[in-house]
N, C-alpha and C positions, 0 to 999 in steps of 0.2 A: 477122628474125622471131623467130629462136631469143632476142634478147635481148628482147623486147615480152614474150613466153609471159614469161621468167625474171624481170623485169621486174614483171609481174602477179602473178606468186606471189609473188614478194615483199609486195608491196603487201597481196594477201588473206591473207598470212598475218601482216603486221603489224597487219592491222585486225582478222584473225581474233582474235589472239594483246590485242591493247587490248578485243576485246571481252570475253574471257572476264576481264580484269583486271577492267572494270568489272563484271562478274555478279559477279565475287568481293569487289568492293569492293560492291557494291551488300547479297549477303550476307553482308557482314563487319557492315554499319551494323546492317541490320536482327537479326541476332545479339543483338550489341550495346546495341540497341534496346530488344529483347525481354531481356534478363538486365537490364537497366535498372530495368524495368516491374514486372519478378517478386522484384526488391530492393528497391523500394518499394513493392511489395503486402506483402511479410515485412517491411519496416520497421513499417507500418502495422498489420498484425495483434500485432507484438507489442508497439508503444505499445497500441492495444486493450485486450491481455493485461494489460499493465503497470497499466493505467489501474483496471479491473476489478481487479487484485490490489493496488489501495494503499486502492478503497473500500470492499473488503474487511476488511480489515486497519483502515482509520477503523472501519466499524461496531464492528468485534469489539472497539478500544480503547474506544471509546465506550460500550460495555455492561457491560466490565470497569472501566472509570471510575466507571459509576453505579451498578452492583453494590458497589465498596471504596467510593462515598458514604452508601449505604444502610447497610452496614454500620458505617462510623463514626460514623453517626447515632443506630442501634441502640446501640452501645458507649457512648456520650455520655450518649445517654436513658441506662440501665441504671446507669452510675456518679452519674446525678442522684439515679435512684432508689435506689441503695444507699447514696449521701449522705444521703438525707431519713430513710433507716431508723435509719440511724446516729444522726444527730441526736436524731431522736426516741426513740432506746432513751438514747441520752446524759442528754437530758432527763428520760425516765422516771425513771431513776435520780440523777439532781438531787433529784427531786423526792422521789422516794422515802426515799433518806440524809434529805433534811431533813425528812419526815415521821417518821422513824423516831427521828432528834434530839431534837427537838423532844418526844415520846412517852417519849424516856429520860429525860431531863434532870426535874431535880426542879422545881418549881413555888413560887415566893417565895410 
């Protein structure tokens, strides 16, 4: 009898002792699991982040792109217009000298 009782404790405490492996296995997955889930929820917010910080970053090239075209446009115009000045103070004074020539110069 004394080996049936010793017998049985053996047995509940190896089923005891496999059970508490599987609770621990069972919370080791779920752990596991869960650090999983919360690595790809922070994967996913900071592609988010990422994503929001590059069309950012496009805008603000984007403005500064059209802002230095605008600009170069300005500068372009401006040097047309200071060409056309030129020219014609050039001309004036073409015009001028040979009016003035012209007015010295003696007469056959």
């Amino acid at each position: 009898m004394k080996r049936w009782i010793m017998a049985s404790c053996v047995i509940v405490g190896l089923l005891a002792g496999a059970g508490c492996n599987q609770g621990d296995q069972d919370r080791a997955k779920r752990e596991a699991r869960d650090a999983q889930e919360k690595a790809q929820r922070q994967i996913q917010e900071t592609r988010d982040k990422l994503r929001e910080n590059l069309k950012s970053a496009d805008r603000q090239t984007r403005q500064d792109l059209d802002k230095a075209r605008e600009q170069l446009h300005q500068a372009l115009d401006q040097s047309k217009h200071d060409a056309d000045k030129a020219r014609d103070r050039l001309r004036d004074r073409e015009d001028h000298s040979d009016d003035n020539g012209r007015d010295s110069k003696p007469r056959p």
